[in-house]
C-alpha atoms as one frame of an Amber mdcrd trajectory, in Angstrom:
protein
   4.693   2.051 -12.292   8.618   2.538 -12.182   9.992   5.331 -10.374  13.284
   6.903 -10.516  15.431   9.555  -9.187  17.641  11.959 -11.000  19.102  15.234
 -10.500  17.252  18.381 -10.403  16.865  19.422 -13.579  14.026  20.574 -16.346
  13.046  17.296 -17.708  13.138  16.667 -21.986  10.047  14.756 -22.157   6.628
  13.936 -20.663   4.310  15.374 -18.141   5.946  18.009 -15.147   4.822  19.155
 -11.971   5.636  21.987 -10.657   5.525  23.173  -6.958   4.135  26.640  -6.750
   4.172  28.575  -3.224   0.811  30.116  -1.768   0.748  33.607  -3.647   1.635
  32.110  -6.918   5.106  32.358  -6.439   7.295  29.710  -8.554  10.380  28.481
  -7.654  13.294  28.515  -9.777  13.052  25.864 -11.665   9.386  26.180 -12.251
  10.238  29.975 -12.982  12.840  29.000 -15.460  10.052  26.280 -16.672   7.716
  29.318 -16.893  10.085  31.736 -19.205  10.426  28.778 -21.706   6.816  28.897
 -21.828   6.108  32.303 -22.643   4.936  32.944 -19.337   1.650  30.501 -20.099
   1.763  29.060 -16.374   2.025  32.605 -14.933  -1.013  33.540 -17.382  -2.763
  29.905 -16.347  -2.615  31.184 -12.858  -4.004  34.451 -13.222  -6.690  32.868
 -15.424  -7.924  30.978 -13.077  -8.305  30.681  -9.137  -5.454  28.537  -8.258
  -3.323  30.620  -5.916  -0.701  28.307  -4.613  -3.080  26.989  -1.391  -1.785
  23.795  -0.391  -2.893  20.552  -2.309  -4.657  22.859  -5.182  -3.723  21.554
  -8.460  -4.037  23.200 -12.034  -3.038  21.135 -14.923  -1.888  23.430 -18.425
  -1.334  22.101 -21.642   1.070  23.985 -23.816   3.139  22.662 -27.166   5.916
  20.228 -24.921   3.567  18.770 -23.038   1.559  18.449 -19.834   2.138  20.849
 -17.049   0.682  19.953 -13.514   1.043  22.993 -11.143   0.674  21.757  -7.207
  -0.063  24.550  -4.012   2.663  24.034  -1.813   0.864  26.643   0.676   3.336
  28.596   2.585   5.707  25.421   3.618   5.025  25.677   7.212   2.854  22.200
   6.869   5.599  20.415   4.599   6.762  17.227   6.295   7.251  13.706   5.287
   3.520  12.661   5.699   2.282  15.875   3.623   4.686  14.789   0.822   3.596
  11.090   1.152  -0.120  12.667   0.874   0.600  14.800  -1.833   2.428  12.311
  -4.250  -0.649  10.251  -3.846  -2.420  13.537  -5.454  -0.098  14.259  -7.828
  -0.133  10.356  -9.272  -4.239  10.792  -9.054  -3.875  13.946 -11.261  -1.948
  12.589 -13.839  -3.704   9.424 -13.998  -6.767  10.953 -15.354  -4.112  12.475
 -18.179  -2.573  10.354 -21.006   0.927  10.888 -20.198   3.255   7.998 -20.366
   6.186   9.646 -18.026   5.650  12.338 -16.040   8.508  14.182 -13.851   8.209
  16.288 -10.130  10.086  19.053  -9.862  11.278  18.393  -5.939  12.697  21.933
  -5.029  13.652  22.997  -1.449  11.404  26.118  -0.928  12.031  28.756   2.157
  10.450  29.307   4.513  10.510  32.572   6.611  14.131  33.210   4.962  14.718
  29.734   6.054  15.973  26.944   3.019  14.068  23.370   4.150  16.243  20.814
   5.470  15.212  16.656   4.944  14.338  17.077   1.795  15.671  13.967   0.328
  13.535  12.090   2.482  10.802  13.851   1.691  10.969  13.264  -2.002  11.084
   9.706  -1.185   7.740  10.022   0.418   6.726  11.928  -2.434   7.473   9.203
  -4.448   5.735   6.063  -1.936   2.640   7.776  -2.175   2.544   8.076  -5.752
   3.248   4.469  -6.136   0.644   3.275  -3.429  -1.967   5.284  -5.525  -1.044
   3.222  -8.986  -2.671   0.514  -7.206  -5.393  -1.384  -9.106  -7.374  -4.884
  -8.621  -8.486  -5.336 -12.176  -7.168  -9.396 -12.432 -10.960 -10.348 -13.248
 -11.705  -7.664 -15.614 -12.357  -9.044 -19.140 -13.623  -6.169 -20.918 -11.710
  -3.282 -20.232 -10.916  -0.409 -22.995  -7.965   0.673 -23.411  -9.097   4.540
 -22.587  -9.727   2.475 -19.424  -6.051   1.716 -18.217  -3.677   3.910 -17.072
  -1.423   5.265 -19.633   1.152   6.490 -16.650   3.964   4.381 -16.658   6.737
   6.159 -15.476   7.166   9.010 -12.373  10.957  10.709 -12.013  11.689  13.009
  -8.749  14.373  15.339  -9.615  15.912  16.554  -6.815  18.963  17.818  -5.467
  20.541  14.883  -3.859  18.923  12.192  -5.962  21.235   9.422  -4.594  20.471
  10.321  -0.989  16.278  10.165  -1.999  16.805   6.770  -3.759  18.375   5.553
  -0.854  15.740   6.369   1.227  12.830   4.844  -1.486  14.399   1.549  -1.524
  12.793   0.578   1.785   9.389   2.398   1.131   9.387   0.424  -1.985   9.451
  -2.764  -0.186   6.466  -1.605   1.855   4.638  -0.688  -0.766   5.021  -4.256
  -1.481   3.865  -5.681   1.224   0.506  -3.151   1.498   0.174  -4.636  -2.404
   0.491  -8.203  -1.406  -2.105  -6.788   1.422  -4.573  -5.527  -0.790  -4.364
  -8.428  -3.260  -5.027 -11.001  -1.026  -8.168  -8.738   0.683  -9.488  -8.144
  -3.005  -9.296 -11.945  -3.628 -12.747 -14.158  -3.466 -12.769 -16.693  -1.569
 -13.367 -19.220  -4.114  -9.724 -18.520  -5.267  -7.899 -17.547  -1.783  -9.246
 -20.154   0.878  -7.107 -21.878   3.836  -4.722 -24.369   1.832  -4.184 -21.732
  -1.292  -3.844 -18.915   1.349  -0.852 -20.925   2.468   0.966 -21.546  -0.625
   1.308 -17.723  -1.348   2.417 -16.878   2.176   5.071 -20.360   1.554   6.663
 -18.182  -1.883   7.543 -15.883   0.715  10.432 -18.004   1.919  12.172 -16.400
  -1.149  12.676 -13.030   0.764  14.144 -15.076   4.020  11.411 -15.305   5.594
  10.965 -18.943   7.990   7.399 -20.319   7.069   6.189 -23.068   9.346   2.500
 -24.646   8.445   0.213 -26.512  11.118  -2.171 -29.100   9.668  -5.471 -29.598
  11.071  -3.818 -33.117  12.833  -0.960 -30.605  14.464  -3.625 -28.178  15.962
  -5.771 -31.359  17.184  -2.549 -32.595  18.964  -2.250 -28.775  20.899  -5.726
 -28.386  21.589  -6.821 -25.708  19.439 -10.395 -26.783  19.828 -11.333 -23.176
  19.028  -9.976 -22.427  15.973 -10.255 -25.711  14.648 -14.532 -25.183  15.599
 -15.042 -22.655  13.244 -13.516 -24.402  10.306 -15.365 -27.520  10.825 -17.818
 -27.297   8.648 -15.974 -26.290   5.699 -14.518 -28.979   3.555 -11.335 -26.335
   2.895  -8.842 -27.682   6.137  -8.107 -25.296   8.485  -4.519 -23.794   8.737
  -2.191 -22.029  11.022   0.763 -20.270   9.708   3.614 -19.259  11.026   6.005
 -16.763   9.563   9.489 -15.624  11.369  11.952 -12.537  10.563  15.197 -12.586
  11.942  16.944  -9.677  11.097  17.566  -8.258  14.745  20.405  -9.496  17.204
  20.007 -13.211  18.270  18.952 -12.493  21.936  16.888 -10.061  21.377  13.106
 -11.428  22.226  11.085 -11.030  18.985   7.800  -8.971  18.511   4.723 -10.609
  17.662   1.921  -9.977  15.264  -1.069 -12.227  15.099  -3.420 -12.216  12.040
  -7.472 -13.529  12.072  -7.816 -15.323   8.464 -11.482 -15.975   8.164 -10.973
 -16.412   4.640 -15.446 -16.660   4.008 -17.666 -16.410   7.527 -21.049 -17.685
   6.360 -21.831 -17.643  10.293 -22.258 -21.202  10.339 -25.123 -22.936  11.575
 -26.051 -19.150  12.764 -26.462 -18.033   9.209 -25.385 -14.175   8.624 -28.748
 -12.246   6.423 -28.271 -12.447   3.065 -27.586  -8.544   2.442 -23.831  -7.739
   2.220 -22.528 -11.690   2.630 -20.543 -11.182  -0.116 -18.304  -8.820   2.333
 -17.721 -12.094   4.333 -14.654 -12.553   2.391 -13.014  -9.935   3.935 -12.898
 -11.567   7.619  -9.748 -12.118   6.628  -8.191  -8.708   6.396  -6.335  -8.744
  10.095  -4.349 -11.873   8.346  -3.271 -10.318   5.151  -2.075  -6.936   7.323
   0.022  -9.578   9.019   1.213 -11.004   5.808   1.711  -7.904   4.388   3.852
  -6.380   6.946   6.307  -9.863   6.968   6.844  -9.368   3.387   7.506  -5.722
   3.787  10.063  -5.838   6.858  12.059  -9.070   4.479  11.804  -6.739   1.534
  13.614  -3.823   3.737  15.824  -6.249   5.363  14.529  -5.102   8.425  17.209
  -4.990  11.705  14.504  -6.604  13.652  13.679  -9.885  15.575   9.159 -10.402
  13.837   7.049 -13.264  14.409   3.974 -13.366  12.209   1.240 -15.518  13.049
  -2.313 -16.137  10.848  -5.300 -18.882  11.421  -6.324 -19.342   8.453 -10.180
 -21.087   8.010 -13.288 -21.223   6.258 -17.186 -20.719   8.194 -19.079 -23.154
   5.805 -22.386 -23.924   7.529 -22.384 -27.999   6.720 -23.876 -31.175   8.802
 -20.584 -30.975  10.539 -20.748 -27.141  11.425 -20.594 -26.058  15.172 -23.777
 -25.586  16.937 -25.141 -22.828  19.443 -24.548 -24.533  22.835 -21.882 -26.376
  21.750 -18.468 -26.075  24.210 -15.004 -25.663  22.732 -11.587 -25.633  24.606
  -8.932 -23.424  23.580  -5.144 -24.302  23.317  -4.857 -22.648  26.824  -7.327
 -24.955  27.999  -9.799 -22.372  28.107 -13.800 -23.528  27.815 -15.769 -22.081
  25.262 -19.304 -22.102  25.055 -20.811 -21.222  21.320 -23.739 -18.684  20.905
């Protein structure tokens, strides 16, 4: 879904959504909205028991269009991570509509006499939830309807200082990429994402500036990652480490490190998980793709920071070669492992 930001004004087209303050109280733009209307969202209201509580929603359909009223409560819980919460709503709401382009109409409202401050960053939240809840894994979906897609395809904030809330989107958008690229790779099966494919999509990476360095099962052998390299031995997949670096901080400043298990399918080996719910076993891989994730996000953002991103990436096959119960392992730091 694209999103945009323009000034606050009463949009021409599409689906709007309009803030309303516990008590039913519109703001002015939404009152102004209202008058055009012949009063039908004052009427809507009073029709039915939406009151302006916070997160209540009431969607009216008059002759321009969709109109999706949202309880802003009395303001007093209004921050960044309400807004964030509530776009996520919003985009829910009109996703069950058939609206094409919807707009928000992002007004300051008072608050004990008081006009909010921070609200350019706010309608950028507004906006980062909305997008994370466009999310969908449907790449193996053959037979969907069309009634089944979304029809939303575009989501404008107007607010009062558009510039300032676009400036403040354009490194929430990059996270949003990176919890995408997150949930993609977790929604994956592990016939398609396994250690050696894992590692080409983390390698296309190297496009945002980020350093990718890849250890072969021969490079682990030579530093003595018995450990790792004992749960992947009975997969014919090769095991892989990968390393990914950001350096967007000052050069002598010591970087921060994230480190990511990538079990891409854990069968349990030669001690066999029950059938029931093995199908989840390709999710042992989830710490890894937060890791991945998060490097792709802070490259998106050009983030000021010195990251180190590290994922094992293997496969738990249970084969002739598989580890067995009793069987001792030592670790890179020369640690001994016994298996049970």
């Amino acid at each position: 879904m694209k999103i945009g930001f323009q000034s606050l004004a009463l949009p021409t087209k599409g689906a709007v959504v309009v803030g309303v303050m516990e008590g039913c109280v519109l703001l002015a733009r939404g009152a102004e909205l209202d008058e055009q209307l012949g009063s039908l969202l004052s009427r809507a209201m009073k029709a039915n028991k939406f009151t302006g509580k916070a997160d209540q929603t009431l969607s009216v359909f008059g002759a321009t269009g969709t109109v999706l009223l949202y309880g802003l409560g009395d303001g007093s819980k209004i921050d960044e991570l309400w807004s964030e919460n509530a776009g996520g709503s919003i985009v829910g709401a009109l996703l069950a509509g058939g609206d094409k382009e919807a707009a928000v109409l992002f007004e300051p409202h008072v608050t004990d006499g008081v006009v909010d401050e921070g609200a350019a960053a706010r309608a950028a939240r507004l906006a980062f939830g909305g997008l994370l809840r466009t999310y969908r894994f449907d790449k193996y979906k053959t037979k969907q309807k069309k009634e089944d897609l979304p029809a939303l395809q575009k989501l404008t904030i107007l607010t009062d200082d558009a510039t300032a809330a676009k400036k403040a989107f354009s490194g929430l958008n990059a996270v949003a990429e990176g919890v995408f690229m997150a949930r993609d790779l977790v929604s994956e099966p592990a016939n398609v994402l396994y250690p050696t494919s894992y590692t080409k999509r983390i390698e296309e990476l190297s496009e945002l500036g980020l350093k990718i360095e890849v250890l072969d099962e021969k490079q682990m052998a030579k530093l003595g990652m018995g450990a790792l390299l004992g749960v992947g031995q009975g997969s014919e997949r090769e095991s892989r480490i990968v390393i990914m670096r950001w350096d967007g901080g000052p050069k002598k400043q010591q970087p921060i490190a994230f480190v990511g298990k990538g079990v891409c399918f854990d069968t349990g080996g030669i001690s066999l998980k029950p059938a029931g719910g093995m199908e989840d076993m390709k999710w042992d891989m989830g710490g890894s793709a937060t890791v991945v994730g998060l490097m792709k996000a802070l490259a998106g953002r050009k983030a000021k920071a010195n990251v180190i991103g590290v994922v094992g990436l293997v496969e738990n096959m249970p084969d002739g070669n598989a580890q067995r119960p009793g069987d001792v392992v030592t670790s890179m730091s020369g640690q001994t492992i016994e298996i049970i």
